[in-house]
C-alpha positions as CSV (number, residue, x, y, z in Angstrom):
1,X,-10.2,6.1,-4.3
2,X,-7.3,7.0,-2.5
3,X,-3.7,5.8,-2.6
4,X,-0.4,5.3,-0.1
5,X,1.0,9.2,-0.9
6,X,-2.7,10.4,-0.1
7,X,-2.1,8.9,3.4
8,X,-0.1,10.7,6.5
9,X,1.8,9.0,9.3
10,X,-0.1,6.3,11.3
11,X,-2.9,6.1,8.8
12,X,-4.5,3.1,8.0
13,X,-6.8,2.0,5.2
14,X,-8.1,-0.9,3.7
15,X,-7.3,-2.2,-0.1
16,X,-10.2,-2.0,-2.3
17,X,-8.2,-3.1,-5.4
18,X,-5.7,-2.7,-7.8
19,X,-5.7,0.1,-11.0
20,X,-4.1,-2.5,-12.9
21,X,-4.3,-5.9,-11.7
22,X,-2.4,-8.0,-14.3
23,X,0.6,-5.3,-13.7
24,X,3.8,-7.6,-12.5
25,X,3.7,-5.8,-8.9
26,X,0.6,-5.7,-8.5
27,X,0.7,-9.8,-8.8
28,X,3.5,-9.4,-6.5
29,X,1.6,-7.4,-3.8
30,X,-1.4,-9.7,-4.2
31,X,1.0,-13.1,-3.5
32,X,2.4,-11.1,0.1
33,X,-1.4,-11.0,1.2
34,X,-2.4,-7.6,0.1
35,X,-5.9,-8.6,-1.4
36,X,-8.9,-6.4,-1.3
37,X,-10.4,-6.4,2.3
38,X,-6.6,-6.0,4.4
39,X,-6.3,-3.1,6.6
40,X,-2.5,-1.8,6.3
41,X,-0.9,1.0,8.0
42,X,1.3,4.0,6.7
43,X,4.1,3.4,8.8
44,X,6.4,6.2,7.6
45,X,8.1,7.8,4.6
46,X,11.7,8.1,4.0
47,X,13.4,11.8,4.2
48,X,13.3,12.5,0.8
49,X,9.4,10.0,0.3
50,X,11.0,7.5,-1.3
51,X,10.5,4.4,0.1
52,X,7.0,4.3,1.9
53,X,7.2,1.6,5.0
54,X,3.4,0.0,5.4
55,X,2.3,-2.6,7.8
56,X,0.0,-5.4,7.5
57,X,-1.1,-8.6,8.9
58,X,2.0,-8.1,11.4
59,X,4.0,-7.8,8.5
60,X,6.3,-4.5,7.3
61,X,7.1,-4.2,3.6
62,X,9.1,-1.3,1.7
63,X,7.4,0.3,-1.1
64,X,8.9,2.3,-4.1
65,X,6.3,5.2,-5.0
66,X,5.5,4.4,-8.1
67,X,5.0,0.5,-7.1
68,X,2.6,1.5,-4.3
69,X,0.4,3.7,-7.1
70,X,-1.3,0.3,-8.2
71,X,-2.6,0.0,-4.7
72,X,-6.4,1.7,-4.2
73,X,-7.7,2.1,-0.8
74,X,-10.5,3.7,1.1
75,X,-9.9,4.4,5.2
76,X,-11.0,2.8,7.3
């Protein structure tokens, strides 16, 4: 499994699941479409890697670290 900080610029990947999914943002990350089976894109990292832009589905959402750790992916 890989996760958002294991991913470089430009990178995309599909969600496979969630390493806790009854965790209050990963029920949060589920409701704005990130379900297992969407393809998302490392957009960039701020300077200092905190936040982490991604895009999806046309969408681009802001991640905190720490949040995005619930996230497991695989590339695709």
């Amino acid at each position: 499994m890989l996760h958002l900080s294991d991913l470089s610029r430009g990178e995309r990947a599909r969600v496979v699941g969630y390493s806790d999914p009854e965790a209050p943002y990963a029920r949060h990350l589920t409701s704005l479409g990130l379900i297992p089976g969407t393809e998302l894109r490392l957009v960039r990292y701020a300077p200092l890697g905190d936040p982490i832009e991604i895009e999806f589905r046309g969408a681009h959402v802001v991640l905190r670290p720490k949040e995005a750790f619930v996230l497991e992916l695989e590339r695709s």
